[in-house]
C-alpha positions in Angstrom: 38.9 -41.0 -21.0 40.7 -38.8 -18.2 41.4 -35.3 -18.6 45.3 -34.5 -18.9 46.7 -31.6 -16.7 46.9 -30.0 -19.7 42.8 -30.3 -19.8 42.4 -28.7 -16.5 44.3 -25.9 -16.6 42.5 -24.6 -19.7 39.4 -25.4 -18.1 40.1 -23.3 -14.6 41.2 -20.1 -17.0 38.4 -20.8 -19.2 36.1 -20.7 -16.0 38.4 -17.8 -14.1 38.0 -15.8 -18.0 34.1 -15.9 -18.2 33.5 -15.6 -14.3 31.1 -12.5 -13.6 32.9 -11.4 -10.5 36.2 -10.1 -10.9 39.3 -11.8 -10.2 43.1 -10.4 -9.3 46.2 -12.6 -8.2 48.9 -11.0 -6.7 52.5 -12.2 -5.4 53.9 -11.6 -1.8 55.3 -8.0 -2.7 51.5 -7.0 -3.7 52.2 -7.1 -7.6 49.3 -7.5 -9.4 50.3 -11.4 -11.4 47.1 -12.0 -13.1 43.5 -10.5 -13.8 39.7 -11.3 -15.2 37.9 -9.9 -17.8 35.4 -8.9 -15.3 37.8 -6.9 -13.1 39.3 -5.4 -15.8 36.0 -4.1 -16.7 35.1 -3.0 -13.0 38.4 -1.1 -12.4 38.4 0.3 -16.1 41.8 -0.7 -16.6 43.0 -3.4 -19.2 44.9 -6.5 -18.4 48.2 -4.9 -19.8 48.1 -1.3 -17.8 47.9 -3.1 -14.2 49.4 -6.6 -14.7 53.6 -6.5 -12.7 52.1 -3.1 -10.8 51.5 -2.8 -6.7 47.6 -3.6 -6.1 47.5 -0.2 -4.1 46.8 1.4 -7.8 43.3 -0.2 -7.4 42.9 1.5 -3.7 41.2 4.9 -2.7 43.3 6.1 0.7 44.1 5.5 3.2 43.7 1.9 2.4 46.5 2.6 -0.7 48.8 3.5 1.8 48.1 0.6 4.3 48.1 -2.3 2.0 51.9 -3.0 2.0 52.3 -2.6 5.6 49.2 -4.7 6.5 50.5 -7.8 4.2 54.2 -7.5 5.3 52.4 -7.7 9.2 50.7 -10.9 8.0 53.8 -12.7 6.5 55.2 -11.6 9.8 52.6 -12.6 12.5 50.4 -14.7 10.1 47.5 -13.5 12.0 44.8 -12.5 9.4 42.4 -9.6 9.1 41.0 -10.0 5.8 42.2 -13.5 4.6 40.5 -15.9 4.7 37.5 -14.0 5.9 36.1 -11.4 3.5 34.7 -7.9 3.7 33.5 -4.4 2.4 36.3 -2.3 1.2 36.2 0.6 -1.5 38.1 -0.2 -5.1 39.5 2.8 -7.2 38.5 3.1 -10.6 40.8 4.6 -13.5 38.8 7.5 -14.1 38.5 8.2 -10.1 35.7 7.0 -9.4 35.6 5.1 -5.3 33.0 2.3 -5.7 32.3 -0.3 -3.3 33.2 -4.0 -3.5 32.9 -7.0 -1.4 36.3 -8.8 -1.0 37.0 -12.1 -0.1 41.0 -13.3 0.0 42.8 -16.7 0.2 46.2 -17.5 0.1 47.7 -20.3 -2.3 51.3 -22.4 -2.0 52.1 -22.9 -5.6 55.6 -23.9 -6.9 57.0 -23.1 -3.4 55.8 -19.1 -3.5 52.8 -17.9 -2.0 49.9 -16.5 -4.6 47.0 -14.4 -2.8 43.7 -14.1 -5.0 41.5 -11.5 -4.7 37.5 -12.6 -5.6 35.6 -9.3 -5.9 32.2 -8.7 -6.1 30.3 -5.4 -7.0 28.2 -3.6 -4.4 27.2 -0.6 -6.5 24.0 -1.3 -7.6 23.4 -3.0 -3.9 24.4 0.1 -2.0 22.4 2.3 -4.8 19.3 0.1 -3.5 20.1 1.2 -0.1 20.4 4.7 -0.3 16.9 4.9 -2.5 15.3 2.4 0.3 17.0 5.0 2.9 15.2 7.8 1.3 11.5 6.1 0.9 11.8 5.3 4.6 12.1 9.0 5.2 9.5 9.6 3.0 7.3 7.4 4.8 8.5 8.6 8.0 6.9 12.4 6.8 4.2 10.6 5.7 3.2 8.7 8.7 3.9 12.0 10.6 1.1 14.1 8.2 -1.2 11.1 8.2 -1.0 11.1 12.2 -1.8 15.0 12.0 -4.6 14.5 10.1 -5.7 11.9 12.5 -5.5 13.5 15.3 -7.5 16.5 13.1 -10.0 14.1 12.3 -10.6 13.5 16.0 -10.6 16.7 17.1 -13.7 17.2 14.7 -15.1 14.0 14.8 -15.4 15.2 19.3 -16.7 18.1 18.2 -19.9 16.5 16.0 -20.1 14.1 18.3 -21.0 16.6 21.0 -23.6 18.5 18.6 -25.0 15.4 17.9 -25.4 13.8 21.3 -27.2 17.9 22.4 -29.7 17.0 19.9 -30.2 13.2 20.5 -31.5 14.5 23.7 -34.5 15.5 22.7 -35.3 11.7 21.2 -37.2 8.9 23.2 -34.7 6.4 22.6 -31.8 8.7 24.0 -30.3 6.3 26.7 -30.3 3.0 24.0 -29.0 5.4 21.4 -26.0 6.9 23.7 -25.6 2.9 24.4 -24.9 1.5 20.5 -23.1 5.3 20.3 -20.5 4.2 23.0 -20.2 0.8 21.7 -19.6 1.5 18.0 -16.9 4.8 19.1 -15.1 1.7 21.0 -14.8 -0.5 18.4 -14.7 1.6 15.1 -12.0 4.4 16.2 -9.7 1.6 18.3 -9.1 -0.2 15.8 -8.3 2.0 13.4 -6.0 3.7 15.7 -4.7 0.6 16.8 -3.7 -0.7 13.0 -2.2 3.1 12.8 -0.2 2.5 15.6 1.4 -1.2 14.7 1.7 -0.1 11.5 4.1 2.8 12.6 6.0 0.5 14.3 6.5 -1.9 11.6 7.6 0.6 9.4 10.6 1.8 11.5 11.4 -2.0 12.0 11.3 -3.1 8.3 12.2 0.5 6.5 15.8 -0.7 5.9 15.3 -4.2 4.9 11.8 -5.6 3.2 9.9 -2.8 0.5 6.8 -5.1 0.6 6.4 -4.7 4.2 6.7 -1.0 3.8 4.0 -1.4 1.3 1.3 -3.4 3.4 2.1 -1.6 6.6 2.0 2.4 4.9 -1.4 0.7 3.2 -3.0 -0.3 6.1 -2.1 3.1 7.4 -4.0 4.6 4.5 -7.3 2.5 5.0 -7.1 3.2 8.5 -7.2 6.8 8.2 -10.2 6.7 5.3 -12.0 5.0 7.5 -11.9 6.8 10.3 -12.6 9.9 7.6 -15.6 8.0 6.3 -16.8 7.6 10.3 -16.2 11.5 10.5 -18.4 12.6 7.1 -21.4 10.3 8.8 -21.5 12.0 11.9 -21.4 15.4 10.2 -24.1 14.7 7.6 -26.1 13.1 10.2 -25.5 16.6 12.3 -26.3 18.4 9.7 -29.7 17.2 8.7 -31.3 17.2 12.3 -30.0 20.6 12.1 -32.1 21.2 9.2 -29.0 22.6 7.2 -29.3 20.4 4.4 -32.1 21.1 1.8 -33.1 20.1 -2.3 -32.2 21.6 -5.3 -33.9 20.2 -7.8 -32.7 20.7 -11.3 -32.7 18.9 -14.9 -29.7 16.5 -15.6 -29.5 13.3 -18.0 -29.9 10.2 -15.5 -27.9 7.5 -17.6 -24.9 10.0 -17.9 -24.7 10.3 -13.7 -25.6 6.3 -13.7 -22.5 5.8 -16.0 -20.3 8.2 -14.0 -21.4 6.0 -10.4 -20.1 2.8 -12.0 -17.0 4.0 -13.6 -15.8 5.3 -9.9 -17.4 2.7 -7.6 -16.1 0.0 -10.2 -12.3 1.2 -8.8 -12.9 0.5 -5.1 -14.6 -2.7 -5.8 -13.4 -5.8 -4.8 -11.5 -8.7 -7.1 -13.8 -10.2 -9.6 -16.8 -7.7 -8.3 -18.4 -6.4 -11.6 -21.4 -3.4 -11.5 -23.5 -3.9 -14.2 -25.6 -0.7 -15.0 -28.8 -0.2 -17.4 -31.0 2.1 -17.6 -34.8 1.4 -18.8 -36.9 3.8 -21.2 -36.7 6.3 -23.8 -36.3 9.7 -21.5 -32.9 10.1 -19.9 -33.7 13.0 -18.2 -35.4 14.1 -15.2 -36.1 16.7 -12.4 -34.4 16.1 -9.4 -31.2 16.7 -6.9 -28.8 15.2 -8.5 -26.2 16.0 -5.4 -28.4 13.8 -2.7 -29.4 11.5 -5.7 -25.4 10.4 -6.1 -24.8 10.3 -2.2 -27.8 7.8 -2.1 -26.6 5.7 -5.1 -22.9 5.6 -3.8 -24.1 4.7 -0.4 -25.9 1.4 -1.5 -23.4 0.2 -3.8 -21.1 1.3 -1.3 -22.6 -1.3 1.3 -23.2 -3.7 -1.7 -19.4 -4.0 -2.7 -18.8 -4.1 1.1 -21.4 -6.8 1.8 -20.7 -9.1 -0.7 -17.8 -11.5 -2.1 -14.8 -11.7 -4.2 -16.1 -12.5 -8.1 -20.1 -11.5 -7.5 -22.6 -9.3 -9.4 -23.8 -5.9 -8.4 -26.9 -4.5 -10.7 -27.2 -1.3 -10.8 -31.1 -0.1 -12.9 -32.4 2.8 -13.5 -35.9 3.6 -15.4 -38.3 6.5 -16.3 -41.7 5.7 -17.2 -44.5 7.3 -16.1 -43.1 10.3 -15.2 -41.3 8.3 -12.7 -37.8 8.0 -11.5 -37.0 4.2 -10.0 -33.4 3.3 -8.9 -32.6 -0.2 -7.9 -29.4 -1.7 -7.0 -29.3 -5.4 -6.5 -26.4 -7.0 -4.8 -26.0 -11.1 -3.8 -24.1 -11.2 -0.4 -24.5 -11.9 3.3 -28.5 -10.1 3.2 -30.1 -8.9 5.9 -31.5 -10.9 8.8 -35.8 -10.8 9.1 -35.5 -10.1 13.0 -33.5 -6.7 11.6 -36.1 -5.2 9.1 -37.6 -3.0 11.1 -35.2 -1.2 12.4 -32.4 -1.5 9.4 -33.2 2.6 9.0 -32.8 3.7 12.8 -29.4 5.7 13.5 -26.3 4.1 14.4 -28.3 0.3 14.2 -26.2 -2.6 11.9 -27.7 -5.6 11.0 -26.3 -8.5 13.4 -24.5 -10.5 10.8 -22.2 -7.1 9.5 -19.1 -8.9 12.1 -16.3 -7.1 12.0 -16.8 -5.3 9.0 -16.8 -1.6 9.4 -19.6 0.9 9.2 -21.1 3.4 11.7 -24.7 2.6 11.1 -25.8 6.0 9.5 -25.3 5.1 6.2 -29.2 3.8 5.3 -30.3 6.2 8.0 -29.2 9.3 5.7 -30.1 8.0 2.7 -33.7 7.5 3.7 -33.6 11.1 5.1 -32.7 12.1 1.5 -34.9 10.4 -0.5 -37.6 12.0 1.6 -36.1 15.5 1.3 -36.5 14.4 -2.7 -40.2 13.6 -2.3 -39.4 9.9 -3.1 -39.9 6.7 -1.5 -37.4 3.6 -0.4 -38.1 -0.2 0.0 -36.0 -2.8 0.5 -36.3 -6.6 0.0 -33.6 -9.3 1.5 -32.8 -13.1 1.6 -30.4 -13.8 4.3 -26.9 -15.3 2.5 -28.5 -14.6 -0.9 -29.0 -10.8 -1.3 -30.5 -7.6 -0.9 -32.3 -5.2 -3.3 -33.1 -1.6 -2.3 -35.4 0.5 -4.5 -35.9 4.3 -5.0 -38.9 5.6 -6.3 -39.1 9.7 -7.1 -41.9 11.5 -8.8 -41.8 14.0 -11.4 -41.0 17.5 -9.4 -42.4 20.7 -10.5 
């Protein structure tokens, strides 16, 4: 059956009653006719205090005082400036309070008068985004500027090593082919880094008042960028420092499962998704002679390149055992291995297997841990199935 008139006009007040946005008619003189529930509730005011008064009590100045004279120049020119079109303007609450409102007009023939409605929509919360989004852009802006600080830092030290390293370097055999993978790693490890830094920068200032998430992944990429070059920067000056003959033993007493459960804990955080290090320890003594400094560097370092080396959702075993009077470490990982034509010289400074891509690394990594476990009095072997895994073992004797 067809709706009466009747049936319609209940359902347009029903519809103008429960809208969320608020809604005010007003006449041709600028007397407020009707209003929502919902501006009644933005403007604080009920129906009864604002209904048959001027819609200038719901304007801040100067637009209070220009109202009347702005809609008596459209009756006169009909030429509109906010009919018809929308924009941002600022409402007056009861209390005081100047919010701001989006404000979109139209004009109505009813009954041979003219009606103008008013569709208002709150910014608040919007603009509230803004001004917090404003703010965590310059955050990141001091942020960026520190991280580039301690960049440039970073590089001014990382010269500085690099020149006490290439002094003693020539006083090796292999100095010209050693000054040759030198040159090529500096190119490719520290531009790109710098490079990411650099974009990234850029992105921010272009995305810092629109998109959060690309904040996010470009301040991150800033981050990795930087602990990468700082990882580069600690290789070169533990590398330094043992052909200087500045780093040295300490052997002392400490329980071996308790550091093996300590590793795991914190590697397990920079692990990859689905990456799990399972850790066991073998035999009834838990404690042992050793230095326990060097001992965690060489651990971290090889589950380090495990977590690095291998996939999303793998296994990383992580063993230790006494017996014997002897301390063995293994770590066990399953990913890309280590080519045959590379064994020999997987240990040499600044040498990467040829399959590592572009994943980073500065070559020194297996090259200082051997040079600790010797300092330790212990032994390292390795064994490796290219695309199926790589084990490396540590073997330490009981120290007086």
């Amino acid at each position: 059956m067809a709706s009466t008139g009747s049936d319609n006009t209940a359902l347009v007040q029903a519809i103008i009653q429960n809208a969320i946005d608020g809604i005010i008619t007003i006449d041709e003189g600028g007397i407020i006719e009707s209003i929502n529930p919902a501006a009644c509730h933005l403007f604080g005011f009920s129906s009864e205090e604002v209904i048959g008064r001027n819609i200038c009590i719901l304007m801040p100045s100067p637009d209070r005082d220009r109202h009347d004279q702005y809609l008596a120049r459209y009756q006169q020119t009909r030429v509109p400036h906010m009919i018809g079109i929308g924009r941002e303007v600022q409402g007056l609450k009861k209390d005081g309070t100047v919010f701001p409102f989006r404000l979109a007009l139209s004009e109505v023939q009813m009954a041979g008068r003219v009606i103008y409605t008013g569709f208002i929509h709150d910014l608040s919360r919007e603009k509230e985004a803004e001004e917090k989004l404003r703010q965590h852009s310059e955050q990141l802006e001091a942020q960026v500027k520190e991280r580039t600080q301690s960049l440039q830092l970073s590089l001014r030290e990382l010269q500085n090593a690099k020149d006490t390293m290439s002094t003693s370097l020539e006083k090796e055999k292999d100095l010209s082919q050693l000054k040759s993978r030198f040159v090529s790693m500096a190119s490719h490890e520290f531009r790109t880094p710098l490079s990411s830094v650099q974009l990234s920068a850029s992105l921010i200032e272009r995305y810092a008042l629109s998109e959060n998430a690309n904040i996010t992944k470009h301040v991150n990429k800033i981050k990795s960028a930087v602990a990468n070059l700082t990882n580069i920067l600690n290789d070169f000056l533990l590398h330094e420092r043992l052909d200087a003959g500045k780093v040295e033993a300490t052997f002392t007493l400490f329980n071996v499962v308790k550091l093996g459960e300590e590793i795991t804990e914190e590697m397990q955080l920079v692990s990859k998704e689905g990456q799990n290090i399972i850790y066991q320890h073998t035999g009834v003594e838990s404690e042992f002679r050793l230095d326990q400094y060097l001992l965690k560097n060489c651990i971290i370092n090889l589950i380090s390149n495990a977590i690095k080396y291998s996939g999303e959702n793998t296994f990383i075993e992580f063993n230790t055992e006494i017996a014997g009077a002897v301390l063995t470490v293994v770590i066990k990982d399953y990913g890309i291995g280590i080519p045959q034509k590379d064994h020999a010289q997987l240990f040499e400074p600044f040498f990467r297997a040829h399959n590592t891509g572009t994943i980073p690394g500065t070559g020194l990594g297996l090259h200082i841990v051997r040079r600790y476990v010797m300092l330790m009095n212990g032994s390292i072997e390795f064994e490796s199935d290219l695309n199926k895994g790589t084990s490396f073992t540590f073997t330490f004797p009981v120290q007086p």
